[in-house]
Steps between C-alpha positions, in 0.01 A plus 500: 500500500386627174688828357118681588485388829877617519426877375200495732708394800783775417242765437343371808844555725551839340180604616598420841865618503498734197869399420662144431854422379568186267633301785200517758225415226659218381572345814146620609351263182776237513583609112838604360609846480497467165106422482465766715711787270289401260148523642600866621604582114125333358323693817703806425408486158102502582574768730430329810814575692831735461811311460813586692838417546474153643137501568190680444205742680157534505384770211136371384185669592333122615738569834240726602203292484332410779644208771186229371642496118862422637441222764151376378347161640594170316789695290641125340123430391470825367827491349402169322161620387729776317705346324228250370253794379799633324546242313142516354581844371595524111788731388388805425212417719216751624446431867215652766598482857282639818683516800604294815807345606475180271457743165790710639662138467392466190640825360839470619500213358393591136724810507779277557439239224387776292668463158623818392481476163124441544385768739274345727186718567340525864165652565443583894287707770740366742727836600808228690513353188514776289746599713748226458392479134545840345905473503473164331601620106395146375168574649215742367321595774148625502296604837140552548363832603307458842506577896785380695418227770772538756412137650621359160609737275260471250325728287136485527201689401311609114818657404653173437239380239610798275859320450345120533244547203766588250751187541464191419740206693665189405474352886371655828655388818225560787614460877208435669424527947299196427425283234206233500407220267159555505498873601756636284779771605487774728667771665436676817419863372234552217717782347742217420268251426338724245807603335644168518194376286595753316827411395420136464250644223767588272681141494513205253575291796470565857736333788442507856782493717487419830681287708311196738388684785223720268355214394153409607464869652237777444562873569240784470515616170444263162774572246371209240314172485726178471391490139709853381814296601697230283819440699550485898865488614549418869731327681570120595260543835187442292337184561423288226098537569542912470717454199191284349263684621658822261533234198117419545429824419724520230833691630846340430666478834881529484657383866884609539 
């Protein structure tokens, strides 16, 4: 287990039990109590969690957010996809993300690795992730204006384009309801999928995220044609005839 998927496991627990000592975290992860003391100092640090004597509780808004970000489907995949659009990002980088439990990967993910000497800057209509995101002090956070979706927590609507025309991003990460070699990407509102183009707008180099079981689908509302995206990250379910179907058409497929 990677120290990431070690915070994300303890922040995890916490958010079910609100308090953990030393003792039952480590035994929990099979680590030492050592490893353990100091996750909770790094985590403390980012202001993800209160230490105490012995242990630690719950203090960060993201405790809040609702049951589908904490216990999402295919958490490893998602976990993987993470940690490999991460490493795309530069130091310093500018990133877009929209919302959806793989992107709320993502940005735990970046805030973590975030180098804090090089503030990392994160542009977002997603309100969970702003959430998680504004206590981060190696992260700039900047979040579209917009109407609040209470299915997904995103911000949607012509007030958004007032923020999006005025940035410009190194990367966009786009999760996607269903993404299509020869359709392109979608999403299952059209406030989303509007915004969403949107965002993807503003990007040097757009990723879709998504892990195997998105693949090959269609949903309602057209966010992009295949042709707007460079990268697709997914996991190690995709067939090798999907994953050359994307090349075909140009997009680097990354499998993890």
């Amino acid at each position: 287990m990677s120290r990431y998927e070690r915070w994300n496991a303890l922040l995890e627990l916490l958010a079910h039990q609100g308090r953990l000592t030393v003792e039952e975290a480590a035994e929990t992860l099979d680590v030492s109590t050592a490893t353990i003391r100091r996750d909770f100092d790094e985590l403390a640090q980012q202001q993800m969690l209160m230490r105490t004597r012995g242990g630690a509780v719950a203090q960060s808004v993201s405790y809040d957010l609702p049951l589908r970000y904490k216990t999402a489907r295919h958490a490893g995949e998602k976990q993987r996809i993470a940690e490999a659009a991460a490493e795309l990002v530069p130091s310093g980088g500018v990133v877009g993300l929209n919302g959806g439990t793989t992107t709320s990967e993502v940005a735990r993910t970046l805030a973590a690795r975030a180098d804090p000497g090089a503030r990392l800057t994160v542009v977002t209509n997603a309100l969970n992730i702003a959430a998680e995101l504004t206590v981060r002090q190696n992260v700039k956070l900047v979040v579209t204006g917009g109407v609040a979706r209470p299915q997904s927590y995103e911000l949607i609507g012509p007030l958004s384009s007032g923020v999006l025309e005025q940035v410009t991003l190194d990367i966009a990460f786009l999760g996607v309801d269903g993404i299509d070699a020869e359709a392109g990407a979608f999403a299952h509102h059209e406030g989303e999928a509007s915004v969403n183009n949107l965002l993807i707008g503003r990007a040097a180099r757009v990723v879709a995220v998504a892990d195997a079981s998105k693949i090959g689908r269609r949903a309602f509302a057209k966010i992009c044609g295949i042709d707007r995206i460079h990268t697709l990250i997914t996991d190690a379910g995709l067939s090798d005839a999907a994953a050359g179907a994307f090349g075909d058409r140009g997009v680097q497929v990354l499998r993890v």
